[in-house]
C-alpha positions in Angstrom: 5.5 17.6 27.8 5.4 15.0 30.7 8.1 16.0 32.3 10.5 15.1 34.2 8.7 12.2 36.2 8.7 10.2 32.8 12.3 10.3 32.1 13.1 9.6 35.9 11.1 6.4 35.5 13.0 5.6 31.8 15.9 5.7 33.7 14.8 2.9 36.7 13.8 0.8 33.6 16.5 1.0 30.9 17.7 -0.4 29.1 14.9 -2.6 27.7 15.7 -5.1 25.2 15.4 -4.7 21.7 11.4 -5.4 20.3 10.3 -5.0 24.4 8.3 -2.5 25.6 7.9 -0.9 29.8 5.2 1.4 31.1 6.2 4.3 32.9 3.7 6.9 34.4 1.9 9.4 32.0 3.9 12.5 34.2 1.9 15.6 33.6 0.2 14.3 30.5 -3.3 14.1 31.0 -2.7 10.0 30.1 -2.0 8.0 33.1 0.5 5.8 31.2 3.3 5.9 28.3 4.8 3.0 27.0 7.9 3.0 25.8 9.1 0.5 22.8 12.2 0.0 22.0 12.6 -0.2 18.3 16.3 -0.4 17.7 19.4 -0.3 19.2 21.1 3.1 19.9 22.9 4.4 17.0 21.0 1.4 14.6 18.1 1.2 12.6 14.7 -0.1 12.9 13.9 -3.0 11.3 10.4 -5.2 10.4 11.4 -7.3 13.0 11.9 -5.1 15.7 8.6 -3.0 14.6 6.7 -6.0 14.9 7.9 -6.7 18.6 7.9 -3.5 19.4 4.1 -3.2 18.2 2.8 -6.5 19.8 4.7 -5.8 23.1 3.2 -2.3 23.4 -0.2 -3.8 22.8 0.6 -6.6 25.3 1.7 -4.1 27.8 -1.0 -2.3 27.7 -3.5 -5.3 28.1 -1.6 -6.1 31.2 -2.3 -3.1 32.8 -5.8 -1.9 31.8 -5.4 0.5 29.1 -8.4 0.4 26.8 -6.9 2.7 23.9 -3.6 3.1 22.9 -2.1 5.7 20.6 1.5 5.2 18.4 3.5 6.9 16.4 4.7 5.1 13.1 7.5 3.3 14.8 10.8 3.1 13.5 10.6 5.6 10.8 12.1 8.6 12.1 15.9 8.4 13.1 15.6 4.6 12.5 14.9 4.8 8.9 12.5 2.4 8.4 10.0 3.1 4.8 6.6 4.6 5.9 4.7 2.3 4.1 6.6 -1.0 5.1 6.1 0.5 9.1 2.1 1.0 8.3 2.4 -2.6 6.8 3.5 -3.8 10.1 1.8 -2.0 12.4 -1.4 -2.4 11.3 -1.1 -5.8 10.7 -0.4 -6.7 14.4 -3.1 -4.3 15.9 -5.2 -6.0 13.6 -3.9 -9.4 14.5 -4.1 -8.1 18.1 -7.7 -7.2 18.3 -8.4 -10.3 17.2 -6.5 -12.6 19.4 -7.4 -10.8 22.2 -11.1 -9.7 22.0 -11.6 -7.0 25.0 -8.3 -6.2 26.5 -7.7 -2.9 24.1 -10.9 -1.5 23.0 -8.9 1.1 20.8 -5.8 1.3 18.6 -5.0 4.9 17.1 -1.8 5.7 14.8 -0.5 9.2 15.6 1.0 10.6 12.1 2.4 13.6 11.5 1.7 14.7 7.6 -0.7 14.6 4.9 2.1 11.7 3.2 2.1 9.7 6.5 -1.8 10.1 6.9 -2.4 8.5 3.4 0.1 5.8 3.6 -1.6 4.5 6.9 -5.3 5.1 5.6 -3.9 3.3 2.0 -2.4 0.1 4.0 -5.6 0.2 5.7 -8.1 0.0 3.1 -6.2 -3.2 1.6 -6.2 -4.9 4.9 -9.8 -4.4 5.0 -10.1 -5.2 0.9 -8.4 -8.9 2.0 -10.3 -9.3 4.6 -13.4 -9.0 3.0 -12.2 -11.4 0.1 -10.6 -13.9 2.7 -14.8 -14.0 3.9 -16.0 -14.9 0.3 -17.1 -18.5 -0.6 -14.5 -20.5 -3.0 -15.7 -21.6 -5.8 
């Protein structure tokens, strides 16, 4: 739906390395920006590694050039193959990890899923992040 602007600036920037991530403009998407991750190799698989990167770079990327809210898909778990839930593990993880480290660069972190399955993975992975989180705030006895 960008058109054809987008890919022309994929192709000035490829290849990117593997877990590395390049802005290119937002073409005729009402978004200024896309960022593009590159997850695995062509013809491989993703991996937890190169989710990781991938998710962190994105998120870096977008600090660097004053994007206040970013929106990903679950990375890697298309054509790269990589479980649903081990992805939302990941991803969230780092955003989480992210907003932490880096307290008013990105204001907002969304996770566009497609699916009821996907939906309740993320929002699962989510509530125990937020579960630990709470517990890792409790006094020891």
């Amino acid at each position: 739906r960008g058109g054809k602007a987008i890919q022309d600036a994929c192709d000035r920037l490829a290849p990117i390395p593997l877990g590395e991530s390049a802005r290119t403009t937002g073409g005729d998407l009402r978004q200024p920006h896309v960022i593009h991750a590159a997850v695995m190799e062509w013809g491989g698989a993703a991996s937890e590694n190169s989710i990781r990167d991938c998710t962190r770079s994105a998120l870096r990327v977008a600090a660097e050039n004053g994007v206040h809210c970013v929106a990903f898909p679950a990375l890697g778990t298309g054509v790269g193959g990589f479980p649903l839930r081990g992805c939302a593990e990941v991803m969230l993880a780092e955003a989480q990890a992210f907003l932490d480290n880096n307290p008013g660069s990105v204001e907002r972190i969304l996770f566009v899923l497609f699916g009821e399955q996907a939906y309740r993975t993320f929002e699962s992975v989510l509530d125990s992040i937020k579960i630990q989180r709470m517990a890792d705030r409790l006094p020891r006895a």
